[in-house]
BALOBA-1460 file (C-alpha; in Angstrom, 3 decimals):
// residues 336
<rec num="1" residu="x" x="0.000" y="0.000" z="0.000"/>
<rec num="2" residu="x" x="0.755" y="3.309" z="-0.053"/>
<rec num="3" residu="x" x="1.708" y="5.450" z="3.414"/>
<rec num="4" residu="x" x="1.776" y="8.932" z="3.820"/>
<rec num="5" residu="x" x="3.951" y="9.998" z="6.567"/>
<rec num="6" residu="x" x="3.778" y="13.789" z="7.684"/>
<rec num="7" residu="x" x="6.677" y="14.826" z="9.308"/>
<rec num="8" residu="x" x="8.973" y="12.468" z="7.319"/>
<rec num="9" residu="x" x="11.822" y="14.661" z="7.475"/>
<rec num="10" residu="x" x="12.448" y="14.473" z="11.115"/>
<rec num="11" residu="x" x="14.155" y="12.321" z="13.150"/>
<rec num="12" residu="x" x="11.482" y="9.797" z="14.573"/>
<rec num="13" residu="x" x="9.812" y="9.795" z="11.067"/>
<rec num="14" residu="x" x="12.334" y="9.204" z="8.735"/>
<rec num="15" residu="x" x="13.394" y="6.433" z="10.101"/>
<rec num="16" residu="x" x="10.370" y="4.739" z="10.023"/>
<rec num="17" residu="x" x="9.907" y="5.994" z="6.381"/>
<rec num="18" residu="x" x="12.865" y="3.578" z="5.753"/>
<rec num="19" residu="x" x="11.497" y="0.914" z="7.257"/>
<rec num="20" residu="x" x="8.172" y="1.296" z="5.524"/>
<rec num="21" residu="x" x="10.024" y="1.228" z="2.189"/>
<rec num="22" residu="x" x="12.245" y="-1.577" z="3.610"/>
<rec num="23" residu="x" x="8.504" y="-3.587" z="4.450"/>
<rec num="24" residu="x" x="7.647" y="-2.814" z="0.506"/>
<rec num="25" residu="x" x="5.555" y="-0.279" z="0.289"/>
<rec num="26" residu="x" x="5.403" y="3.076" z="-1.353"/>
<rec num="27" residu="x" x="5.771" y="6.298" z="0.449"/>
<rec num="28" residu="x" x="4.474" y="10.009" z="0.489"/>
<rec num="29" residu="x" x="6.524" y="11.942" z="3.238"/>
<rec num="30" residu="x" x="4.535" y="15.522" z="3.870"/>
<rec num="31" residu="x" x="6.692" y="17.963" z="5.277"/>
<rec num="32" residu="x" x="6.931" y="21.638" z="5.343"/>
<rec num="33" residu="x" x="11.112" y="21.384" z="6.377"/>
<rec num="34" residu="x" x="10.823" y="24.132" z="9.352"/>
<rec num="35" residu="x" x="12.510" y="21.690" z="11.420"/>
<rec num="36" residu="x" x="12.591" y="18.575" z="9.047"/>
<rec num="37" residu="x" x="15.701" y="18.040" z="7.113"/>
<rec num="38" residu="x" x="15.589" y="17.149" z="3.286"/>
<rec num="39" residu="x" x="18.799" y="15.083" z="3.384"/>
<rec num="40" residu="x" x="16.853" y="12.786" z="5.384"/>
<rec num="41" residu="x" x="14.129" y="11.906" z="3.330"/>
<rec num="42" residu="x" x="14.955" y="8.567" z="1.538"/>
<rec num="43" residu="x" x="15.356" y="8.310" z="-2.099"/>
<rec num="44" residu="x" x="13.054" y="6.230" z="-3.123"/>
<rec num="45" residu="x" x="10.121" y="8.362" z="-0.973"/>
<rec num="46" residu="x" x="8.503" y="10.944" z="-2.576"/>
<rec num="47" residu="x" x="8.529" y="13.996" z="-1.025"/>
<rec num="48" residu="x" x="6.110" y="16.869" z="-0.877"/>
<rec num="49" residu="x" x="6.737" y="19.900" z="0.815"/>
<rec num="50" residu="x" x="4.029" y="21.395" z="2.674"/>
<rec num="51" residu="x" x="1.768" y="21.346" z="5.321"/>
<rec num="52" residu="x" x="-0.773" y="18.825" z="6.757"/>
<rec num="53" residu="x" x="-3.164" y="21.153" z="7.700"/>
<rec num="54" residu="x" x="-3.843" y="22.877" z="4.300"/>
<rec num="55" residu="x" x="-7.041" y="20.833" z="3.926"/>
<rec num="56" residu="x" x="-7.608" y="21.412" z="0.045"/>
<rec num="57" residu="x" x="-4.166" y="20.458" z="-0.522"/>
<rec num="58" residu="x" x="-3.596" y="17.532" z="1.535"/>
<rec num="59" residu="x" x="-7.386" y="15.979" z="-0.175"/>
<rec num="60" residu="x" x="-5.956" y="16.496" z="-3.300"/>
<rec num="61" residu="x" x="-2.441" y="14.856" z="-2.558"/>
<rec num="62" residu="x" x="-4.355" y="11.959" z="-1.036"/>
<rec num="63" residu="x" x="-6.779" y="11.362" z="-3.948"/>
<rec num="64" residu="x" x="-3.921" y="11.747" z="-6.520"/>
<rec num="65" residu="x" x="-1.613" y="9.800" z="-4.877"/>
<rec num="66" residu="x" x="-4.340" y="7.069" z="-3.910"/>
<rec num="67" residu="x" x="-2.937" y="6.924" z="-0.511"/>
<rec num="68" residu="x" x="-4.077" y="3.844" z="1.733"/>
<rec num="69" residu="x" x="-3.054" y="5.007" z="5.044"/>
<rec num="70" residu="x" x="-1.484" y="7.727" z="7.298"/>
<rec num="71" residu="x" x="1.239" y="8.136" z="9.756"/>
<rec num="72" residu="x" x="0.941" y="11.298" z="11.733"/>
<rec num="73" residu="x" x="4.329" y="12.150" z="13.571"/>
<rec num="74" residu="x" x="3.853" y="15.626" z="12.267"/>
<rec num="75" residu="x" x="3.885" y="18.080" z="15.323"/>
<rec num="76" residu="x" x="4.979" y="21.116" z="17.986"/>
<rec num="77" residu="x" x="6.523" y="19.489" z="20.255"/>
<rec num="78" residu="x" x="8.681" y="21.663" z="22.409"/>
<rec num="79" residu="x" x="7.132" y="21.923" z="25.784"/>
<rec num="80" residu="x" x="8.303" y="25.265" z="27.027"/>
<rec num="81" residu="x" x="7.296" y="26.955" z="24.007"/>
<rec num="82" residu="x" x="4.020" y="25.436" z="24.275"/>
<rec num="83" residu="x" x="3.542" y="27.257" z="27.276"/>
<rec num="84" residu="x" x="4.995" y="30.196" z="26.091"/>
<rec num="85" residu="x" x="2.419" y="30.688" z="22.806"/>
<rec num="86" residu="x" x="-0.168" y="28.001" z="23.404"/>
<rec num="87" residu="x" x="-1.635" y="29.250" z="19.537"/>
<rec num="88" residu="x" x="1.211" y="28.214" z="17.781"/>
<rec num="89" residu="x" x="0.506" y="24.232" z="19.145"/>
<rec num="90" residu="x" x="-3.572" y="24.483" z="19.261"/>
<rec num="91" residu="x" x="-3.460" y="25.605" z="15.724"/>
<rec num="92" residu="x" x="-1.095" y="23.101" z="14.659"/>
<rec num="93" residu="x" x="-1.318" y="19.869" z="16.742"/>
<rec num="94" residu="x" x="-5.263" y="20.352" z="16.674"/>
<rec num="95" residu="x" x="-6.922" y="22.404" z="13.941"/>
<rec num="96" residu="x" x="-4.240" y="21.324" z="12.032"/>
<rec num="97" residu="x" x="-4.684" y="18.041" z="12.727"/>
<rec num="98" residu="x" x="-8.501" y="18.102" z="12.251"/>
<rec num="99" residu="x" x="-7.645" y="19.389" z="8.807"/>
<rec num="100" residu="x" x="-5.801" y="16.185" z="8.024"/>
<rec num="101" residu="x" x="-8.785" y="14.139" z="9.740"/>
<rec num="102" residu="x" x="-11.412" y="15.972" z="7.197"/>
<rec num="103" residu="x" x="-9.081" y="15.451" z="4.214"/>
<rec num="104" residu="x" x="-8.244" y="11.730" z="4.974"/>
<rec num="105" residu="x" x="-11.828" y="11.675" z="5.767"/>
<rec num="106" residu="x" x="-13.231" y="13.294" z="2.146"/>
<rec num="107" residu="x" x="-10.455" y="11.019" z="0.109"/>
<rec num="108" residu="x" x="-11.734" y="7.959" z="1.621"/>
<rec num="109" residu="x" x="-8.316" y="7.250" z="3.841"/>
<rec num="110" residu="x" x="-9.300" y="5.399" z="7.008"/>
<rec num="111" residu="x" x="-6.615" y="3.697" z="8.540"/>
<rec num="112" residu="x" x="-4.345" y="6.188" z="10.643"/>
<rec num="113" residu="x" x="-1.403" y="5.865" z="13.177"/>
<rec num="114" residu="x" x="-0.890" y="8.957" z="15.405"/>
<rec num="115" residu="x" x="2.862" y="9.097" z="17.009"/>
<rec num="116" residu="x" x="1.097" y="10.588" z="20.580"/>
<rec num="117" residu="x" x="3.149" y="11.266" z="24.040"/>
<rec num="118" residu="x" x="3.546" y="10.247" z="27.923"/>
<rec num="119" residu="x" x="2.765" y="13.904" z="28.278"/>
<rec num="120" residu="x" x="-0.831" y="13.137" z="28.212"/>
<rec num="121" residu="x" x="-0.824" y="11.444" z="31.688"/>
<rec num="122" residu="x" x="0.738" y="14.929" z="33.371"/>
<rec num="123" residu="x" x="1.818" y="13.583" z="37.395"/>
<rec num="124" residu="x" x="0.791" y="9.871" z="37.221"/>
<rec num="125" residu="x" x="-0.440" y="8.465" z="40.397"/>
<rec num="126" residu="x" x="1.256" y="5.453" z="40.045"/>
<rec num="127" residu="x" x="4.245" y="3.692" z="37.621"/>
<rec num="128" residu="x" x="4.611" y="1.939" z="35.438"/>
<rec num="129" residu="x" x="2.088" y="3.894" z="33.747"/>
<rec num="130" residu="x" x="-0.990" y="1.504" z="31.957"/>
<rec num="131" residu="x" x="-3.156" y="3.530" z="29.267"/>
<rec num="132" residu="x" x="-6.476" y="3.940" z="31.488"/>
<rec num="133" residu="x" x="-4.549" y="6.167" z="33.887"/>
<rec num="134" residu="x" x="-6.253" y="9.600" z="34.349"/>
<rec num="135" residu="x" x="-4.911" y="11.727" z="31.187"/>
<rec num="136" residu="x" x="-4.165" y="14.951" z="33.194"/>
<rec num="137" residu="x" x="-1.343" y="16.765" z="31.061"/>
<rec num="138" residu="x" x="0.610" y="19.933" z="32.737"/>
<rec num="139" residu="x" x="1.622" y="21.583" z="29.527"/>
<rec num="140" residu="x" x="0.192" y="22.903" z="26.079"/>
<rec num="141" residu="x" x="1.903" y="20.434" z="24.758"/>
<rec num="142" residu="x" x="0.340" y="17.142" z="26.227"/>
<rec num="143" residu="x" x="-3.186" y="19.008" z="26.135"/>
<rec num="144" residu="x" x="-3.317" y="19.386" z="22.738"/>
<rec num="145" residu="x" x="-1.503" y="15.987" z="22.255"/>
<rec num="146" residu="x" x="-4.343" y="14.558" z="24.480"/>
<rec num="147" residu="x" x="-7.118" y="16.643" z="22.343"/>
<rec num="148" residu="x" x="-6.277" y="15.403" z="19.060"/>
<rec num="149" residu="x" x="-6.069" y="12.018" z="20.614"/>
<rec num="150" residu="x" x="-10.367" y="12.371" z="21.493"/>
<rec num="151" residu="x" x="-10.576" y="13.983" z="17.645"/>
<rec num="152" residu="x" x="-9.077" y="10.295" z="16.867"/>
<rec num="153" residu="x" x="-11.736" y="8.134" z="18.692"/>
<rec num="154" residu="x" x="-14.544" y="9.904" z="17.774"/>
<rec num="155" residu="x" x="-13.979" y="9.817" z="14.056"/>
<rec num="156" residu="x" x="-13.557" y="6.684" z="14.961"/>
<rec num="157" residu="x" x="-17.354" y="6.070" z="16.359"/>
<rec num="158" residu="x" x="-18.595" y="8.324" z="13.919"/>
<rec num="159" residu="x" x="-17.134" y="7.964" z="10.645"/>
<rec num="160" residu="x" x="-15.283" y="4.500" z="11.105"/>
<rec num="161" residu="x" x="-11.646" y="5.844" z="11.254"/>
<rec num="162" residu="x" x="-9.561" y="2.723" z="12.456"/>
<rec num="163" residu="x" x="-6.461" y="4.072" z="14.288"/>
<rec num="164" residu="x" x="-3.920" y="3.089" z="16.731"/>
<rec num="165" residu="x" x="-2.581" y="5.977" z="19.169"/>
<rec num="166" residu="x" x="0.652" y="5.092" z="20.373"/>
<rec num="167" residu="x" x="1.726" y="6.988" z="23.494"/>
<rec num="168" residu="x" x="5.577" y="7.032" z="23.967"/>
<rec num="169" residu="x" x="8.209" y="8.425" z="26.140"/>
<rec num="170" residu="x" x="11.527" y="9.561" z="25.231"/>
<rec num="171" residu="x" x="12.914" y="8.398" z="21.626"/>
<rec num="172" residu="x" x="16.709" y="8.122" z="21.584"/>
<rec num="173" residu="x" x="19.415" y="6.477" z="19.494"/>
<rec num="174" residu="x" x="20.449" y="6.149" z="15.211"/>
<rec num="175" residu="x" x="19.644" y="3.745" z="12.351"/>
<rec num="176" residu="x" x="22.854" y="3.469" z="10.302"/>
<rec num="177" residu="x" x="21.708" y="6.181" z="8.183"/>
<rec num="178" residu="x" x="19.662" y="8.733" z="10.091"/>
<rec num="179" residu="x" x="20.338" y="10.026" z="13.632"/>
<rec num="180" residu="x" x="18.853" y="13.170" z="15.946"/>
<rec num="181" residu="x" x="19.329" y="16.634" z="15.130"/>
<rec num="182" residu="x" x="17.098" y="19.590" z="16.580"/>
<rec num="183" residu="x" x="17.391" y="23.244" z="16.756"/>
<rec num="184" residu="x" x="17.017" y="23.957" z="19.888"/>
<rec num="185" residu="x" x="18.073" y="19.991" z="20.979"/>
<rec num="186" residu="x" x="16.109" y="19.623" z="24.132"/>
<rec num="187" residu="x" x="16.699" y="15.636" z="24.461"/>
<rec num="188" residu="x" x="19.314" y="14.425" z="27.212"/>
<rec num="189" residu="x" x="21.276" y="11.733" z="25.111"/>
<rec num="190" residu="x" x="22.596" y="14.238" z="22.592"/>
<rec num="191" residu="x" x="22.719" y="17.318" z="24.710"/>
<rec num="192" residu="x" x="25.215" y="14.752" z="26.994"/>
<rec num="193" residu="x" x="27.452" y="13.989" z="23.879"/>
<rec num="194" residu="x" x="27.519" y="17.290" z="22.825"/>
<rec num="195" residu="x" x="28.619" y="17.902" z="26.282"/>
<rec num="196" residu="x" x="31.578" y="15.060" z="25.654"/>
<rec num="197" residu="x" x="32.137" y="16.778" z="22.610"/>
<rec num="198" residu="x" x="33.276" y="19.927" z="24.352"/>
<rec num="199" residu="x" x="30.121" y="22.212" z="24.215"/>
<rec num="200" residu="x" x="28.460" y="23.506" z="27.577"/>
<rec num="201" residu="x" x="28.141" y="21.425" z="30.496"/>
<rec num="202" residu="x" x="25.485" y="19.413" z="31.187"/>
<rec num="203" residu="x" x="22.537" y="20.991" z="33.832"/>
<rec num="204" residu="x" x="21.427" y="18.152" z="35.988"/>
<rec num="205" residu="x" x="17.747" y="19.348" z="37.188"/>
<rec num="206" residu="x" x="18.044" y="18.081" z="40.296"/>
<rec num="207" residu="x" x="19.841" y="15.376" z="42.504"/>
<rec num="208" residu="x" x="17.360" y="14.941" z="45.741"/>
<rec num="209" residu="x" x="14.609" y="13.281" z="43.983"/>
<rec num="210" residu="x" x="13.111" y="9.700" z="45.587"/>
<rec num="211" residu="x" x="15.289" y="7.497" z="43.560"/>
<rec num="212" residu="x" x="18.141" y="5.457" z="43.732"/>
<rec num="213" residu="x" x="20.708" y="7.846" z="42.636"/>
<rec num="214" residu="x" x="18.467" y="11.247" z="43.709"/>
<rec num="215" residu="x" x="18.532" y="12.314" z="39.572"/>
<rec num="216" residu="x" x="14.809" y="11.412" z="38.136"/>
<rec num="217" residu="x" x="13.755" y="7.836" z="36.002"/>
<rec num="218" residu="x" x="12.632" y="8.252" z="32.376"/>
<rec num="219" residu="x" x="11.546" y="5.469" z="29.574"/>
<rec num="220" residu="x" x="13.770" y="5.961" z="26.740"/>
<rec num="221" residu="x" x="12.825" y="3.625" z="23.688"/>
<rec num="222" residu="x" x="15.276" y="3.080" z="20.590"/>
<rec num="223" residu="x" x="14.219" y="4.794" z="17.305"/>
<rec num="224" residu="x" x="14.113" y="1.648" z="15.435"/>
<rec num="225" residu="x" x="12.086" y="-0.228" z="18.047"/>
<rec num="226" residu="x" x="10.096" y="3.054" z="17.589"/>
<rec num="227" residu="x" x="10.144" y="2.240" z="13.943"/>
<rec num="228" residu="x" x="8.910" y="-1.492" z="14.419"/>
<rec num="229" residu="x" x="5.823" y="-0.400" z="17.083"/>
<rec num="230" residu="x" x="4.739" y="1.935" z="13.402"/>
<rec num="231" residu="x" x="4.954" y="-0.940" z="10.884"/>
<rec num="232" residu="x" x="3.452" y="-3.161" z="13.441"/>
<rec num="233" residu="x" x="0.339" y="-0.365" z="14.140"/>
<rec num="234" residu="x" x="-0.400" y="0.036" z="10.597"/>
<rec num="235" residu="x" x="-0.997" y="-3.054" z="10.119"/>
<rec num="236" residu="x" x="-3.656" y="-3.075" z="12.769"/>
<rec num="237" residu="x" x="-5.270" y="-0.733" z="10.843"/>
<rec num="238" residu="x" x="-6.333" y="-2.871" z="8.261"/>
<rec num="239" residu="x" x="-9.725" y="-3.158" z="7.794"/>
<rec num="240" residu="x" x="-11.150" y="-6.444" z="9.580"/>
<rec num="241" residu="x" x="-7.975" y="-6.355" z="11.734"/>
<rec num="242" residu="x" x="-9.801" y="-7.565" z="15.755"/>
<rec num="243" residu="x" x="-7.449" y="-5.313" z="17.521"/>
<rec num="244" residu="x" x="-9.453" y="-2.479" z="16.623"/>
<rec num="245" residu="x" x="-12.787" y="-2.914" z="18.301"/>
<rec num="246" residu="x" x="-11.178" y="-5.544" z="21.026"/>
<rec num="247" residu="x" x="-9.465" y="-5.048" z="24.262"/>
<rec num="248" residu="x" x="-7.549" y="-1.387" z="24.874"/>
<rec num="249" residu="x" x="-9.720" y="-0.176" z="22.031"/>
<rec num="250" residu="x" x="-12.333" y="3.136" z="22.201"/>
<rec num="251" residu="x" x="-14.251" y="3.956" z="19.240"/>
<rec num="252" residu="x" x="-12.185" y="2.334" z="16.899"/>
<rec num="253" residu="x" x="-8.400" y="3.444" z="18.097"/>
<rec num="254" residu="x" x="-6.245" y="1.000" z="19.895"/>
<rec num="255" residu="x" x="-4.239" y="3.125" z="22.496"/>
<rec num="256" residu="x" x="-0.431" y="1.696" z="23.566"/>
<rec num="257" residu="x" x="2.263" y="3.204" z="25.726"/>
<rec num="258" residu="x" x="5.578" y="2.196" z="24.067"/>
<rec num="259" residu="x" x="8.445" y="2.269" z="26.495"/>
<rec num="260" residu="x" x="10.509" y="-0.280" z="28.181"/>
<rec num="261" residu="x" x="8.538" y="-1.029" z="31.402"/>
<rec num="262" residu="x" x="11.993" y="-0.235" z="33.255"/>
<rec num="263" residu="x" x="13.498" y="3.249" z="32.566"/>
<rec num="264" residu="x" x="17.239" y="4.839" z="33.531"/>
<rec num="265" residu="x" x="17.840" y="7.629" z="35.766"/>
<rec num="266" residu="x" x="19.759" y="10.737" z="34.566"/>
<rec num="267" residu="x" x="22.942" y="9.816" z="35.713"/>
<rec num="268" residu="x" x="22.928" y="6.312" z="34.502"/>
<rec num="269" residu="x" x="22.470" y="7.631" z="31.096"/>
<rec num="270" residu="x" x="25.419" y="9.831" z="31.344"/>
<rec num="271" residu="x" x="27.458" y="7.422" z="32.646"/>
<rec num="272" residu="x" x="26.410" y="4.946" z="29.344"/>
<rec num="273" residu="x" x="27.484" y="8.061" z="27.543"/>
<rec num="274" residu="x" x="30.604" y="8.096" z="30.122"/>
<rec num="275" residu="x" x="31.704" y="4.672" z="28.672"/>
<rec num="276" residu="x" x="31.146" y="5.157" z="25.536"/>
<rec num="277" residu="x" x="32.932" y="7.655" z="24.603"/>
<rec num="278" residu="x" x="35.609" y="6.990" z="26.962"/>
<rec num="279" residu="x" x="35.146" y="10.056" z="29.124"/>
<rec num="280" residu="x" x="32.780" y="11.888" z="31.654"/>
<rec num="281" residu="x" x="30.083" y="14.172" z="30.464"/>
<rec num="282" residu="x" x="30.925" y="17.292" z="31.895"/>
<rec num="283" residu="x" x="27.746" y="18.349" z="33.904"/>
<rec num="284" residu="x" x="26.733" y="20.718" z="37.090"/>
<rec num="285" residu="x" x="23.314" y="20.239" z="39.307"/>
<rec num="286" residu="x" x="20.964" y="22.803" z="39.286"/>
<rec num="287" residu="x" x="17.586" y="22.899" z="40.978"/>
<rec num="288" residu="x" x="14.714" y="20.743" z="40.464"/>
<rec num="289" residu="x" x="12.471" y="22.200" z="37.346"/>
<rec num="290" residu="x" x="8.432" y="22.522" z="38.521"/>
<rec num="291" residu="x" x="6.506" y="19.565" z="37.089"/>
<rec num="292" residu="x" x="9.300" y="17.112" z="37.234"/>
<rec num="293" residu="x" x="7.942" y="14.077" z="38.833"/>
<rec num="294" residu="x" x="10.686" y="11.445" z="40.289"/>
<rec num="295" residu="x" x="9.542" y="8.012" z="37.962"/>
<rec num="296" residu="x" x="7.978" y="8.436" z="34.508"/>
<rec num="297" residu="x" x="8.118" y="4.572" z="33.256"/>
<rec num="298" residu="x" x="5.361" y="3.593" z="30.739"/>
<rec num="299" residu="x" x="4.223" y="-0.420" z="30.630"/>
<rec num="300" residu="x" x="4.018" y="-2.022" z="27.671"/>
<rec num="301" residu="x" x="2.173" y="-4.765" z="28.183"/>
<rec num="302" residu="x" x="-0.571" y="-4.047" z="25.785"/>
<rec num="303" residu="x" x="1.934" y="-3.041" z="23.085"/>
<rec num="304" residu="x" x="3.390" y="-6.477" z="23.577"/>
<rec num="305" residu="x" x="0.107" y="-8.480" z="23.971"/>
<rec num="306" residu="x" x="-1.481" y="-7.082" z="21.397"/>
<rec num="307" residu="x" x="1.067" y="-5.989" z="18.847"/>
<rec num="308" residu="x" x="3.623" y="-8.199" z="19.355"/>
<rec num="309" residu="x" x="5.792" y="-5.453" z="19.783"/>
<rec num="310" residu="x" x="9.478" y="-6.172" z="21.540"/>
<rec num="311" residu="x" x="11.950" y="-3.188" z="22.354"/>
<rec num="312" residu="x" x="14.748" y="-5.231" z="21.166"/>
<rec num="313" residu="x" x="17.366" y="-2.772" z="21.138"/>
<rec num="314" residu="x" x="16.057" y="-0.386" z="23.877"/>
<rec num="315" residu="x" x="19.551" y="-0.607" z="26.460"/>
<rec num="316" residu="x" x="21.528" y="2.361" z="27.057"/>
<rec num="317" residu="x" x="24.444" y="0.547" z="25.234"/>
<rec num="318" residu="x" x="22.502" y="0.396" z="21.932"/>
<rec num="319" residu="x" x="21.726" y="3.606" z="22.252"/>
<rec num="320" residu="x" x="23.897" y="6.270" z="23.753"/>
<rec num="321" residu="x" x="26.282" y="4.037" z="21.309"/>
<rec num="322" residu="x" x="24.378" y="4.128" z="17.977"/>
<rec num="323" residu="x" x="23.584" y="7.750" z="18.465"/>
<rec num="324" residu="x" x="27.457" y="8.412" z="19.223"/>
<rec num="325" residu="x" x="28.513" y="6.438" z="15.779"/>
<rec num="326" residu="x" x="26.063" y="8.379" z="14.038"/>
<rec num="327" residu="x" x="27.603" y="12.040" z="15.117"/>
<rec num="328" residu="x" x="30.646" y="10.801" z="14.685"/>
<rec num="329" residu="x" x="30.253" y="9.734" z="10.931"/>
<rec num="330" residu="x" x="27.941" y="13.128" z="10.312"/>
<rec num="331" residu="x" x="29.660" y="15.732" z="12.022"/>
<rec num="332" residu="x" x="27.825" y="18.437" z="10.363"/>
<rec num="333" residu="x" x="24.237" y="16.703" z="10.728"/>
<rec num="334" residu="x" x="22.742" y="16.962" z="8.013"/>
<rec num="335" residu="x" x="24.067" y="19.997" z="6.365"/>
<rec num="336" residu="x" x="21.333" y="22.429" z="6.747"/>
């Protein structure tokens, strides 16, 4: 069939637009490059360049293109600016996702995957985290991640959109040919290497917290486990498919956390990025940052059941090292 994936120039994206290709099938990646990158769009994608919530346009791409299904990783995603101008992420993550709903809707494109975030579930009351805990984000961000996410389900009930909403925590590591590069980089993993590499220390938010080392417990998840969770959710989507309309499901999305049921505290990742490289990440400890809870640990035990899904090469090894091969072999990113 044929995917289109919006936000196929970025990191998480593009490497699942390799693996789509990889899987045989043909790909539209729909990307407007204000923080994609063009280099990493494969070659044998096609790729258009705009945006996924010009409604006329994206209907006619669909139609033309006779697209079977959509991957939405598309999205504002930088949680201080989302407090900052709250528009900027309720027109994009929401009207502009509706936008892409009503087009995929009016071309006859049912089957969706929406790339969705822990930042739905705020302060959990408990960890590991299962999907029917109370969805109470603290940011723009998660709200309007948590929004689109009821946009989802509803179509589904109304207009029989099939969908799975996969809810994941922090994405980390390289394929051979793609690897992580943001402007601002907010993510810990390259921010420490960058550190390594001799660029400003490290801020450690905090060392007092409730945990075995006092520095707070995330879920990180390998992009290419990532990457298999997407192949394995749009196949779900196929019409007939029992995992939409079973167990987990709510008018017709199937909702999974991806993570790795275990997480790593901040200073365990920097000292995998320690012994990697072969020397410490130069970092100081500031104060605790408001909203920080101690654990944030997702279980996956419905992504497993029910889409066989395995984080195979989720350890800090694979990842702090596949990221660090990567830099090292593209020292200038991606060019741009």
């Amino acid at each position: 069939m044929k995917v289109l994936v919006t936000g196929g120039a970025g990191y998480v994206a593009s490497v699942s637009v390799d693996a789509i290709l990889a899987a045989g099938h043909e790909v539209v990646v729909l990307d407007d490059l204000t923080t994609g990158h063009r280099e990493a769009v494969a070659a044998d994608a096609q790729l258009v360049v705009g945006s996924y919530g010009d409604e006329a346009f994206v209907r006619d791409l669909l139609a033309g293109e006779r697209v079977g299904a959509i991957l939405h990783c598309a999205a504002r995603s930088l949680v201080g600016e989302s407090v900052a101008d709250p528009a900027k992420y309720y027109r994009d993550n929401v009207a502009g996702g509706i936008a892409l709903l009503e087009a995929a809707r009016a071309s006859g494109v049912g089957r969706f995957v929406f790339s969705s975030t822990a930042a739905v579930y705020g302060v959990p009351d408990s960890t590991p985290i299962e999907e029917d805990a109370p969805l109470r984000p603290i940011n723009t961000y998660g709200e309007t991640k948590r929004t689109f996410e009821g946009a989802l389900r509803w179509y589904g009930t109304a207009y029989g959109t099939r969908s799975v909403i996969l809810r994941y925590f922090n994405v980390a590591g390289a394929s051979e040919r793609l690897g992580e590069v943001h402007r601002p980089e907010t993510h810990l993993i390259p921010n420490a290497l960058a550190a390594v590499e001799g660029g400003a220390p490290l801020t450690l938010f905090g060392d007092d917290y409730p945990t075995p080392d006092g520095t707070p417990i995330r879920d990180y998840i390998h992009v290419e486990d990532l990457t298999d969770a997407h192949l394995a959710a749009l196949v779900a989507t196929a019409p007939g498919d029992p995992r939409i309309g079973g167990a987990g499901t709510d008018g017709g999305s199937l909702i999974c956390n991806l993570g790795t049921s275990s997480g790593f505290s901040v200073r365990e990742v920097l000292a995998a990025a320690g012994a990697v490289v072969g020397r410490p990440v130069p970092h100081t400890v500031g104060p605790r940052r408001a909203g920080d809870p101690p654990v944030l640990v997702a279980s996956n035990a419905r992504a497993r059941e029910v889409l066989d899904w395995t984080p195979r090469r989720s350890n800090l090894e694979a990842m702090v090292g596949s990221a660090w091969t990567w830099r090292q072999a593209n020292r200038d990113g991606y060019g741009d």
